[in-house]
C-alpha positions as CSV (number, residue, x, y, z in Angstrom):
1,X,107.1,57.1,147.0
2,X,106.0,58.1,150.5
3,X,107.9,60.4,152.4
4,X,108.3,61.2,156.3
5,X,108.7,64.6,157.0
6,X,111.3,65.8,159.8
7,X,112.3,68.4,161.6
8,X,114.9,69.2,164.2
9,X,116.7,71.6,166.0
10,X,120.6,72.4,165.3
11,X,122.6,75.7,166.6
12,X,124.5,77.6,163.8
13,X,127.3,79.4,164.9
14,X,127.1,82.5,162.8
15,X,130.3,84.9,163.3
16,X,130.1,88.3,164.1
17,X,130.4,90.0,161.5
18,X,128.2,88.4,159.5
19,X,124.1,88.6,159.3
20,X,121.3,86.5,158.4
21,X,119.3,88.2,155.6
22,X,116.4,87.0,153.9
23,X,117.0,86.2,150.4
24,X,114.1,88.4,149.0
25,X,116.1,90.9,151.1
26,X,119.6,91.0,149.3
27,X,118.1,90.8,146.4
28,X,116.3,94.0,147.0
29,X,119.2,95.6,148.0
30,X,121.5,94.0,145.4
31,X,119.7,95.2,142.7
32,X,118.9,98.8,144.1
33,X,122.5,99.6,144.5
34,X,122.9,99.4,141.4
35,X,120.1,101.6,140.1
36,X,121.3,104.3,137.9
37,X,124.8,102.7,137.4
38,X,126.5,102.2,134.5
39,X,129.2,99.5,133.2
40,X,131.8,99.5,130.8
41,X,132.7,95.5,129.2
42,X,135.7,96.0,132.0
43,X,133.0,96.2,135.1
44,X,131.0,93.2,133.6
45,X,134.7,91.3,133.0
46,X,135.1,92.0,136.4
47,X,131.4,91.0,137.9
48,X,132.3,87.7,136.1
49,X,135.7,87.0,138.2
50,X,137.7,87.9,134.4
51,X,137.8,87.2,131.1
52,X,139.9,88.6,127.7
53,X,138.4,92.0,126.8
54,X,138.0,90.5,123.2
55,X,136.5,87.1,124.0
56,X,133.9,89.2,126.0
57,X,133.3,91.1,122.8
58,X,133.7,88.5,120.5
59,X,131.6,85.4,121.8
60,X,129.8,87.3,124.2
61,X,128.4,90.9,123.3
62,X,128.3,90.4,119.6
63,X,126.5,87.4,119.4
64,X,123.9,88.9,121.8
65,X,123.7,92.2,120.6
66,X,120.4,92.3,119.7
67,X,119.1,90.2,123.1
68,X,121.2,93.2,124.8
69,X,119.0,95.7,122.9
70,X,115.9,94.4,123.0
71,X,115.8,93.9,126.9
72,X,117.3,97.6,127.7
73,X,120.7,96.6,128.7
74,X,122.7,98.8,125.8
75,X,122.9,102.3,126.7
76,X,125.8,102.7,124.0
77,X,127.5,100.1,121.5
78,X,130.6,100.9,120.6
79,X,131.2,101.6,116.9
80,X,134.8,100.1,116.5
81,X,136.7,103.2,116.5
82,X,139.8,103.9,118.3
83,X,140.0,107.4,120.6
84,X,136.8,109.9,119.8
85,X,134.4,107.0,119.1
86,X,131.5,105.4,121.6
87,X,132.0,103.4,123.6
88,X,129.9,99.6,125.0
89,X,127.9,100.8,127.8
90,X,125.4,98.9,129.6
91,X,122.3,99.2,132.5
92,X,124.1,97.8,135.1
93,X,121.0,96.6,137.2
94,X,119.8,94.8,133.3
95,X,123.2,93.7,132.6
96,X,124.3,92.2,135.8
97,X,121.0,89.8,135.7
98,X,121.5,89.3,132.4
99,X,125.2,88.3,133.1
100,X,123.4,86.0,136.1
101,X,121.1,84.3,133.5
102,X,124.0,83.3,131.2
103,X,126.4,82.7,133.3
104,X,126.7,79.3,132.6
105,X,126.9,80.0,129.0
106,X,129.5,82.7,129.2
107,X,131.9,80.5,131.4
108,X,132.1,78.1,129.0
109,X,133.4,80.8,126.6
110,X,130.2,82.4,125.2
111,X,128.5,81.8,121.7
112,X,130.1,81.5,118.2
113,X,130.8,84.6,116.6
């Protein structure tokens, strides 16, 4: 198929108090603001808009576990105690691009247990 390049010139009203920012950019900064963070399940719940604590555990985490591990996201896994006993805690700059890479996955309600 042959194709016919084309290129024009258009005004974008751009409001002010917004700002261009090249994509390599945000990224940058996206990912450096969260350098040395840590999340609980409740801050990746919320990076993902919501979710039931225990679907996020159950069809999420579990199944993943050892993913989590293996690529450094798991700084503690909780050990199913109540009060006095770890708790999940994750790499937020690994988890959040981890949550990105699945995130079609997890909204359809995760993996089977």
């Amino acid at each position: 198929m042959d194709t016919i390049d084309v290129t024009a010139k258009f005004s974008v009203a751009i409001p002010a108090d917004k700002v261009l920012v090249d994509r390599d950019e945000w990224e940058r900064v996206t990912v450096s603001s969260l350098v040395g963070k840590r999340w609980t399940r409740k801050d990746c719940i919320d990076q993902l808009g919501g979710m039931r604590i225990p679907d996020f555990t159950e069809h999420v985490l579990k199944p993943k576990r050892a993913e989590l591990e293996s690529i450094g996201a798991v700084l503690s896994w909780s050990n199913g105690k109540r009060g006095g006993g770890s708790k999940y805690l994750f790499r937020a700059t690994v988890m959040s691009r981890w949550l990105e890479d699945n995130l079609d996955q997890i909204t359809k309600g995760g993996w089977p247990a």
